[in-house]
C-alpha positions as CSV (number, residue, x, y, z in Angstrom):
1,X,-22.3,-30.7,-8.8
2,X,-24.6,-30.3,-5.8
3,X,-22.9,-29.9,-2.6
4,X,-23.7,-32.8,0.0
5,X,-22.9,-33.0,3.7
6,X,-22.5,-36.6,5.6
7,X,-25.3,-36.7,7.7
8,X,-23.0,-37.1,10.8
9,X,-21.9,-33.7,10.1
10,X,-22.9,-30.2,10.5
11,X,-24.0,-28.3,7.5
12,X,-21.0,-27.2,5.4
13,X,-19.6,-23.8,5.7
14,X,-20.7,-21.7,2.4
15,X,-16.4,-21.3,1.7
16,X,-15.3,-24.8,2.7
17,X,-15.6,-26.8,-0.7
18,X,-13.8,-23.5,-2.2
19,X,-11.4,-23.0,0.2
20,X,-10.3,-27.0,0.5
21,X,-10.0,-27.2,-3.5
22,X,-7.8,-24.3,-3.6
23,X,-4.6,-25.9,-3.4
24,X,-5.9,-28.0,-6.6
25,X,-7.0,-25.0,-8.4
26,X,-3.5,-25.1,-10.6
27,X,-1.8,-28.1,-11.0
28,X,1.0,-28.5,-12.9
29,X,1.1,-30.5,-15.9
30,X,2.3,-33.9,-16.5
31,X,4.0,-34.8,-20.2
32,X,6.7,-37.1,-21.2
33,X,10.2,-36.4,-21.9
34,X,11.5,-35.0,-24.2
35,X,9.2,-31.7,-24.7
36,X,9.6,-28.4,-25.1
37,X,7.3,-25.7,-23.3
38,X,6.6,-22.6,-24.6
39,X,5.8,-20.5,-22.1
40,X,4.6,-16.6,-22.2
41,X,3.3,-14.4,-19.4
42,X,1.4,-11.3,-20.2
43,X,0.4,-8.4,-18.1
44,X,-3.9,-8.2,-18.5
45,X,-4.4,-4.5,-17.4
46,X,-7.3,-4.1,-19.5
47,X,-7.5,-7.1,-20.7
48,X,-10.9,-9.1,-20.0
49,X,-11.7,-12.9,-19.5
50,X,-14.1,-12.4,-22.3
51,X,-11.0,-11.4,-24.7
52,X,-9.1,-14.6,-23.1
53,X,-11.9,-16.6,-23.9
54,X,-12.0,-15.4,-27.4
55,X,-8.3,-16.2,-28.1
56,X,-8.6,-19.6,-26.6
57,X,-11.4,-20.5,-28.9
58,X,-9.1,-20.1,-31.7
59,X,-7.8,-22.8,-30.9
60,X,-8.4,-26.5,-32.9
61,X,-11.1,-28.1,-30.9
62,X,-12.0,-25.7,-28.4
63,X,-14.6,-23.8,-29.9
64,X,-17.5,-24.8,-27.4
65,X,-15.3,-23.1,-24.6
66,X,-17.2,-20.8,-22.4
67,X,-16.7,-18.3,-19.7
68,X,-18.9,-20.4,-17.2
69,X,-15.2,-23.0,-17.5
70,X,-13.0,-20.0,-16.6
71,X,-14.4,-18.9,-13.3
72,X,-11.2,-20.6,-11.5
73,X,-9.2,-18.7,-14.0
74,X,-6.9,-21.8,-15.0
75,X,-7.8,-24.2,-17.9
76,X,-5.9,-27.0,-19.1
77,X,-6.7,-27.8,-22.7
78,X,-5.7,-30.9,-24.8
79,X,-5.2,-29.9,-28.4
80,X,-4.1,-33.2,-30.6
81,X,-0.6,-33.5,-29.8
82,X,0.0,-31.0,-27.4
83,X,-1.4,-29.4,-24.2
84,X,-2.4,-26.0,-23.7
85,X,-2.7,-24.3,-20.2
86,X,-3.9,-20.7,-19.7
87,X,-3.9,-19.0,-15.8
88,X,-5.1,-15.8,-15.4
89,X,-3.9,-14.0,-11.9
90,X,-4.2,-10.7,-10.5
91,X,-1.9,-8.9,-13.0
92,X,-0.7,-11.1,-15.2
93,X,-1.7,-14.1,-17.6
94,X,0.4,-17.0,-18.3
95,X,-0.2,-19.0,-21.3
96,X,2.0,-22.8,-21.1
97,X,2.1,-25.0,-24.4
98,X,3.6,-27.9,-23.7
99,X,4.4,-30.6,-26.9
100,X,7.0,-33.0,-28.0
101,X,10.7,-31.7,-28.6
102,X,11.4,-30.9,-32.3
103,X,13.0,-33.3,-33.9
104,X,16.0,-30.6,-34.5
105,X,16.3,-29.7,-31.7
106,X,17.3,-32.6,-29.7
107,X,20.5,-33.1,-27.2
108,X,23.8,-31.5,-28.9
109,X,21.7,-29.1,-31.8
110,X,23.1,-26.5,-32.3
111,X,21.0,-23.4,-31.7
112,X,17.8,-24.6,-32.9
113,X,15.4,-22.2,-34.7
114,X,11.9,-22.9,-32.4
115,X,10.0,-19.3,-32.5
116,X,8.5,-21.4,-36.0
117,X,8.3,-25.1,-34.3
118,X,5.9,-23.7,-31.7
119,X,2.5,-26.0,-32.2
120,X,-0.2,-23.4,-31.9
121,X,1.6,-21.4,-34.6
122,X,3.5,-18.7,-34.4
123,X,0.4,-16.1,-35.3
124,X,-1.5,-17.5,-32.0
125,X,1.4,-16.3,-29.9
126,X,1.4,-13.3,-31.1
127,X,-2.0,-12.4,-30.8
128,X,-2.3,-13.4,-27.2
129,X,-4.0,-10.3,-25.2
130,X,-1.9,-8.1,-23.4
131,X,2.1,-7.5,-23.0
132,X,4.4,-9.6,-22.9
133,X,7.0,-9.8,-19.6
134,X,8.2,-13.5,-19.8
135,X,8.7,-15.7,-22.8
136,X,10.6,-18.8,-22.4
137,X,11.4,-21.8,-24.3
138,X,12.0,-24.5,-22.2
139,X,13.1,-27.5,-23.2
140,X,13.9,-30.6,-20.8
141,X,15.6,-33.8,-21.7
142,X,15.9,-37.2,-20.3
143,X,19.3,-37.5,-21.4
144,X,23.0,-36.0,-21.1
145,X,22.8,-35.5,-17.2
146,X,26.0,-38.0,-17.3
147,X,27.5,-36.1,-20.2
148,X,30.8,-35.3,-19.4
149,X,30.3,-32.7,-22.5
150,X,27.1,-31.1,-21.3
151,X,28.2,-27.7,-20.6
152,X,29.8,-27.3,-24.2
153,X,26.6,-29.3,-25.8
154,X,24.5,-27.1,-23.7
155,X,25.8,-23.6,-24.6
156,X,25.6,-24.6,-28.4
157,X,21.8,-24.8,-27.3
158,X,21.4,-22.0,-25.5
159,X,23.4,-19.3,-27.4
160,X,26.1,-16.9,-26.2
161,X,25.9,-15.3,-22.5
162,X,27.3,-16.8,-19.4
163,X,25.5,-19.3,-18.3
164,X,24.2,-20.4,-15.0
165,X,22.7,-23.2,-13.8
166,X,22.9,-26.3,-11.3
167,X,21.8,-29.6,-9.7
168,X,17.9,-29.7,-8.8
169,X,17.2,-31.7,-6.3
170,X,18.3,-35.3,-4.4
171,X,16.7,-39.3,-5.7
172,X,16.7,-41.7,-3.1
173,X,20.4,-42.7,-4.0
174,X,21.4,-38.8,-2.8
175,X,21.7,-38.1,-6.9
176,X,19.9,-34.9,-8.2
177,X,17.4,-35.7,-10.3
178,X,18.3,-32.9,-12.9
179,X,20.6,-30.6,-14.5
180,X,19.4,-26.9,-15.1
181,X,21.6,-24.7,-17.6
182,X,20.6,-21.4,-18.7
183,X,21.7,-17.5,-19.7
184,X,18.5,-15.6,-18.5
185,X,19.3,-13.6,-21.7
186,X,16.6,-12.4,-24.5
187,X,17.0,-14.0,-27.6
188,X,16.7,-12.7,-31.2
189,X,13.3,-14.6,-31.3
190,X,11.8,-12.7,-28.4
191,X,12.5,-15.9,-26.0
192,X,14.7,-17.1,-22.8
193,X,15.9,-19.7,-23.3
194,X,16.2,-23.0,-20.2
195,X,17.7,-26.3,-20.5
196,X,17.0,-29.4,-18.2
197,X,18.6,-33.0,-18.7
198,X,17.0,-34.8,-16.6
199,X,17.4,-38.5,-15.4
200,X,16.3,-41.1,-17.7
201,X,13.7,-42.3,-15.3
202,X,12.3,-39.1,-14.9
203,X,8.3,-39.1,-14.3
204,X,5.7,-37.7,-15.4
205,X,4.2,-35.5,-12.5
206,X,8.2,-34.4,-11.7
207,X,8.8,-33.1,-15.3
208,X,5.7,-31.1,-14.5
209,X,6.6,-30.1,-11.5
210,X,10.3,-29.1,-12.3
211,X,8.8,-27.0,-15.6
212,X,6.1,-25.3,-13.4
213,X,9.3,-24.1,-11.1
214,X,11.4,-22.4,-13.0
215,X,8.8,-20.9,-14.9
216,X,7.5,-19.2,-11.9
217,X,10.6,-18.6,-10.8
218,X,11.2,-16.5,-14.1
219,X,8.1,-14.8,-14.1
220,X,8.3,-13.3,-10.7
221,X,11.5,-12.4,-11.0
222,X,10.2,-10.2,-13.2
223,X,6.8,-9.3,-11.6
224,X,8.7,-8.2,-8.8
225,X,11.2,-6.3,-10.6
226,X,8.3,-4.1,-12.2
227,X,8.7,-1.5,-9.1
228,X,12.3,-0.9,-10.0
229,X,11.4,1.6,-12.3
230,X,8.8,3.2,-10.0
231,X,11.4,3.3,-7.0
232,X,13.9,5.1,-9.3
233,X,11.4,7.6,-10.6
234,X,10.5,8.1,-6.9
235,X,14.2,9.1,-6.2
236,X,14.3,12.7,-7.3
237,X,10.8,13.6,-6.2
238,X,11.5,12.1,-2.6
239,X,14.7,13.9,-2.3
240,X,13.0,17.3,-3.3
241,X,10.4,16.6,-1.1
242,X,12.8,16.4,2.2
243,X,14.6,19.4,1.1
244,X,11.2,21.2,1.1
245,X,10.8,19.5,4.5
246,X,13.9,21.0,5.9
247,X,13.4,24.3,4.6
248,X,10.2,24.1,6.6
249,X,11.4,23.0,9.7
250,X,14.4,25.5,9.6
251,X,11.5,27.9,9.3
252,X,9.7,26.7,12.0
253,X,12.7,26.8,14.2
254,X,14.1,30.1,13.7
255,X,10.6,31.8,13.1
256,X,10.6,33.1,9.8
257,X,7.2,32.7,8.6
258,X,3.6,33.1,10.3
259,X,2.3,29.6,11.3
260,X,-1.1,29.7,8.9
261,X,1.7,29.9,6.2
262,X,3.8,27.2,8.0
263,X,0.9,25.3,8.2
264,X,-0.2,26.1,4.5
265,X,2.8,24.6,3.4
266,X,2.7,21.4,5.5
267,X,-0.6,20.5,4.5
268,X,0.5,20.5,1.0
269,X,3.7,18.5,1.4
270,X,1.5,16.0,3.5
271,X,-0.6,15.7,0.4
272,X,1.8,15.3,-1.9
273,X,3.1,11.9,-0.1
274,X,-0.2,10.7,0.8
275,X,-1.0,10.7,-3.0
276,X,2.8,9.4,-3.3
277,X,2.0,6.9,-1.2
278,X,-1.4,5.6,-2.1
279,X,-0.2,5.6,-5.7
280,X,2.3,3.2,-5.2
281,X,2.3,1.2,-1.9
282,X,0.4,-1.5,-3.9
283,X,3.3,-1.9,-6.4
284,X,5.8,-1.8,-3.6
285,X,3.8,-4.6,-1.6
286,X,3.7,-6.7,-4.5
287,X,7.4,-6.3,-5.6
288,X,7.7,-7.9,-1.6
289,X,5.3,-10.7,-2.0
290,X,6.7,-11.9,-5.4
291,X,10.7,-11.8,-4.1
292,X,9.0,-14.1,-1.2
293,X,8.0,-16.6,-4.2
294,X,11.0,-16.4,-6.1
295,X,13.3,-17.3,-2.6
296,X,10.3,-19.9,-2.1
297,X,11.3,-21.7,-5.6
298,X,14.6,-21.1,-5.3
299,X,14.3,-22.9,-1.9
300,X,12.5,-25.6,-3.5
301,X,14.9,-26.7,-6.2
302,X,17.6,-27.4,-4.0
303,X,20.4,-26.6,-5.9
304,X,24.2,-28.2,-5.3
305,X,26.6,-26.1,-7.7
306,X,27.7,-27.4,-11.3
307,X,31.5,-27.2,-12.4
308,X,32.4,-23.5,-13.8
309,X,28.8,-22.2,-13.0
310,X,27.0,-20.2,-10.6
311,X,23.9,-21.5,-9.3
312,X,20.8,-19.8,-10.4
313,X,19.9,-18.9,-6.3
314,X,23.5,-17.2,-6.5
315,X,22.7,-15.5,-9.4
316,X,19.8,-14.2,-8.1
317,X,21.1,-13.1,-4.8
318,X,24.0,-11.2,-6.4
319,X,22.0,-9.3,-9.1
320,X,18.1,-9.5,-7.6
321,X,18.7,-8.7,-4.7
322,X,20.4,-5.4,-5.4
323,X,17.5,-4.3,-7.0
324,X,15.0,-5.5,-4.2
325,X,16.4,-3.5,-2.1
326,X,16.3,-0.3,-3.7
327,X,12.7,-1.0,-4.1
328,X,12.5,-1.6,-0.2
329,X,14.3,1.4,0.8
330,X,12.2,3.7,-1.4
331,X,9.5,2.3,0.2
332,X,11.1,2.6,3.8
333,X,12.0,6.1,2.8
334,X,8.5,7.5,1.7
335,X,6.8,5.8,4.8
336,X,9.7,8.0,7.0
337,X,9.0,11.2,5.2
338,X,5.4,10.2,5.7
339,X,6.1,9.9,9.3
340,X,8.8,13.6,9.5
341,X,6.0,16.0,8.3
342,X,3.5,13.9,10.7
343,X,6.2,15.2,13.2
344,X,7.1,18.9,12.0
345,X,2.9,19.2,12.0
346,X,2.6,17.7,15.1
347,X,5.0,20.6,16.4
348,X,3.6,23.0,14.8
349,X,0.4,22.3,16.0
350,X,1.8,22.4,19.7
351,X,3.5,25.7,19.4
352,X,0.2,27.0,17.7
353,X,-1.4,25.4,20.6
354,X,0.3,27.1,23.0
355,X,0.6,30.5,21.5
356,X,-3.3,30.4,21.7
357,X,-3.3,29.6,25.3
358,X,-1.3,32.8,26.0
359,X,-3.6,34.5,24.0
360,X,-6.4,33.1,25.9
361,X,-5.0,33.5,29.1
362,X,-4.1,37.7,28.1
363,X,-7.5,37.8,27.2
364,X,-8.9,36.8,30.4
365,X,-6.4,38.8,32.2
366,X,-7.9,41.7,30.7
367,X,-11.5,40.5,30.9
368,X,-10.7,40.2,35.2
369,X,-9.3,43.5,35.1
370,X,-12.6,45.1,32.9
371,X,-14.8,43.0,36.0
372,X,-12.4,44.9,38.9
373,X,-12.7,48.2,36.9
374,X,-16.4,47.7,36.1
375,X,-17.2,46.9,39.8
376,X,-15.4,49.8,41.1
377,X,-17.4,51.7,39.0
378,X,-20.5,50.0,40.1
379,X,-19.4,51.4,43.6
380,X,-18.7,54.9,42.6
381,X,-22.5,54.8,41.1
382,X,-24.1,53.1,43.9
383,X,-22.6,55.8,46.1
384,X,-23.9,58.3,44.1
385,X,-27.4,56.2,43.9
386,X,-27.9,56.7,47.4
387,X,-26.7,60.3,47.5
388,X,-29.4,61.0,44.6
389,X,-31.9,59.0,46.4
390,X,-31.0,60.9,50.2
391,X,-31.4,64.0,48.9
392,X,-34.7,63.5,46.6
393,X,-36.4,61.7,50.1
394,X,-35.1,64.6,52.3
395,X,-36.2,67.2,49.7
396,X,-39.9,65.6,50.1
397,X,-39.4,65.8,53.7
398,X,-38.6,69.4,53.5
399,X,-41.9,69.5,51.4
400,X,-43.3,68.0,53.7
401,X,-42.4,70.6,56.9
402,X,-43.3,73.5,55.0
403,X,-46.6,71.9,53.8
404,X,-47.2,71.3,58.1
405,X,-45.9,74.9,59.1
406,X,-48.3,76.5,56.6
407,X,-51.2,74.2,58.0
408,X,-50.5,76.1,61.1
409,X,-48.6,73.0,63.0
410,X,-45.6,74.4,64.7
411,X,-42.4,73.0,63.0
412,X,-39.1,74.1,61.2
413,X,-39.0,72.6,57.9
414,X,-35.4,72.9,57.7
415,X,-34.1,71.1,61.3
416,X,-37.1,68.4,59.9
417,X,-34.9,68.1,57.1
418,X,-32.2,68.5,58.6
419,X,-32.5,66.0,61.3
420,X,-34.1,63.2,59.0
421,X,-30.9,63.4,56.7
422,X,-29.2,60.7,58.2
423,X,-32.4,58.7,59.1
424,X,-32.9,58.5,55.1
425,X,-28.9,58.1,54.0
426,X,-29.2,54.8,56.3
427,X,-32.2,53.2,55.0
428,X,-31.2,53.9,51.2
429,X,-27.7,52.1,52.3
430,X,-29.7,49.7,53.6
431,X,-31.9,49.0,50.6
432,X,-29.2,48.9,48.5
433,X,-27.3,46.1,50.4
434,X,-31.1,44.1,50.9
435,X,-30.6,44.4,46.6
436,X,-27.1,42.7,46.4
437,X,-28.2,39.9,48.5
438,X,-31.2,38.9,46.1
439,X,-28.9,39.2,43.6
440,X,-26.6,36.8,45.2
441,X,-28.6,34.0,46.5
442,X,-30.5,34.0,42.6
């Protein structure tokens, strides 16, 4: 649809229609009670829109689907008696089916077999692209919230395991609106299982919004989890990394080793948790940003405790959190080694610095003493310069006498000589000086 602008306003931004229909970019889905929703989440490393596309188009009815109606990367599809919804996001797909609750598997069954009762088929699920990190079955009731035997009914349901769960939420008459029981636990099928009894009056758009919750909460849980692994790995290397980091310092301290070697060995520990650190600073940002979601939904369900159970933000607190923050301080820790061979180079550099400024400043010791030396030696030549020069000028005077004595003028070449010896010593002086001045004014 072609953009138009009122005429009383400016021309649109290019972002603004995108940016204002964000927020409506993935609404959650609206469906009667009771239903069950099947609900997977895949990781899509690899895993291309196109191949999405293709696995969507298996199902009944949507043949005619095309990539032009996944640019938002969230469809919700109507397939006869049930609704499928399909998000793709940075690293993971999510894949919702919402339908009617079995028949068998309504309030007080007893462990219902659903892995079979799912209304895609069981062979669509399991050829959905990419791997699997959440699979849930949720089902949600509009009956047994005033159950006085709900928590017995509800762990036939939901198998063995202890169970958690709480009051969501307040009505208008300071009631919650719904009861959420689970175990978190992995079921033979491949599945989580979730119960919700809700109120009877229940609506549409809060069923939707209760199931599009916990889902979340359940899937970045996990998401953010996924650097648990990463952090642990990261324990021994970081650890042998500071002990290198010591052994260098200690070096550097007591002066065991040149400093190109010192250096050497810096350069490569600083390399080593660069790459460290560019390898994994995006997993360790993420782990951060989905623990903020998961408080955000755990926030957002407003829980009030059920008899004999811990609440689900409880749970989450006592066994999440734990793991969040080993995640954290590996990622504290690397950033401070980061930061300590920064430091140890940065020292290293200084005392380098300053050993070559003694260096430099020997060198031009030496270099003022070559100038003194070479000056004085200057002297001693000048000296003899004019000595050379006196007695080559007085030996052409001498010359000269003799020449005069033989022409028959009356003169002693020698007391000629003799007396002009000083005459010429003082005008060579002089011409040497007249020579250092020119020198100096140019």
């Amino acid at each position: 649809m072609k953009e138009t602008t009122p005429a009383y306003l400016p021309a649109n931004d290019a972002q603004r229609e995108g940016l204002h229909n964000e927020i409506h970019t993935r609404p959650s889905a609206t469906f009667k009670l009771p239903a069950l929703i099947v609900y997977v989440a895949v990781l899509n490393a690899g895993v291309s829109k196109s191949d999405e596309l293709a696995h969507l188009q298996a199902l009944p009815g949507q043949e005619d689907l095309s990539l032009e109606s996944m640019q938002g990367s969230f469809l919700q599809l109507t397939c006869g008696g049930y609704k499928v919804i399909w998000e793709r996001h940075t690293e993971f797909s999510r894949y919702t089916i919402v339908q009617p609750l079995p028949m068998h598997a309504g309030w007080g069954s007893v462990l219902p077999e659903l892995a079979t009762q799912v209304a895609t088929g069981p062979d669509w699920l399991s050829r959905i692209p990419g791997k699997t990190i959440t699979a849930i079955h949720l089902a949600m009731l509009n009956e047994g919230i005033e159950d006085p035997d709900a928590f017995w009914k509800g762990r036939q349901w939901l198998g063995e395991g202890t169970l958690i769960g709480a009051k969501m939420g307040r009505t208008s008459n300071h009631l919650s609106h719904s009861h959420l029981m689970t175990s978190l636990r992995i079921g033979p099928d491949g599945f989580e299982r979730i119960l919700v009894l809700a109120s009877a009056d229940t609506s549409e758009n809060r069923s939707g919004r209760i199931a599009q919750r916990l889902l979340e909460l359940e899937t970045y849980r996990i998401m953010s989890l996924m650097s648990l692994p990463v952090a642990k790995k990261l324990a021994s290397k970081l650890t042998q990394t500071e002990l290198k980091l010591v052994d260098i310092t200690n070096r550097l301290e007591k002066k065991i080793d040149s400093d190109d070697i010192l250096l050497t060995d810096l350069a490569v520990l600083a390399a080593q948790v660069e790459s460290t650190t560019a390898e994994h600073s995006y997993r360790f940002s993420a782990a951060r940003a989905y623990d903020a979601i998961v408080r955000e939904r755990i926030t957002e369900m407003r829980e009030q405790p059920l008899s004999g159970m811990q609440t689900v933000g409880e749970f989450m607190q006592r066994r999440l959190a734990p793991a969040l923050a080993t995640v954290n301080a590996t990622s504290d820790r690397l950033g401070a080694l980061a930061e300590r061979i920064a430091r140890a180079s940065a020292l290293l550099r200084t005392r380098v610095d300053i050993a070559t400024e003694a260096q430099n400043q020997a060198l031009l010791e030496r270099l003022t003493k070559g100038q003194a030396l070479q000056l004085r030696l200057q002297s001693t030549v000048e000296g003899l310069s004019i000595a050379a020069i006196s007695y080559y000028v007085v030996s052409l005077i001498l010359y000269l006498g003799k020449a005069l004595q033989a022409s028959g003028v009356k003169v002693y070449p020698e007391m000629l000589a003799g007396f002009s010896t000083p005459v010429v010593l003082f005008f060579c002086w002089r011409m040497i000086q007249k020579i250092h001045e020119n020198l100096k004014e140019v």
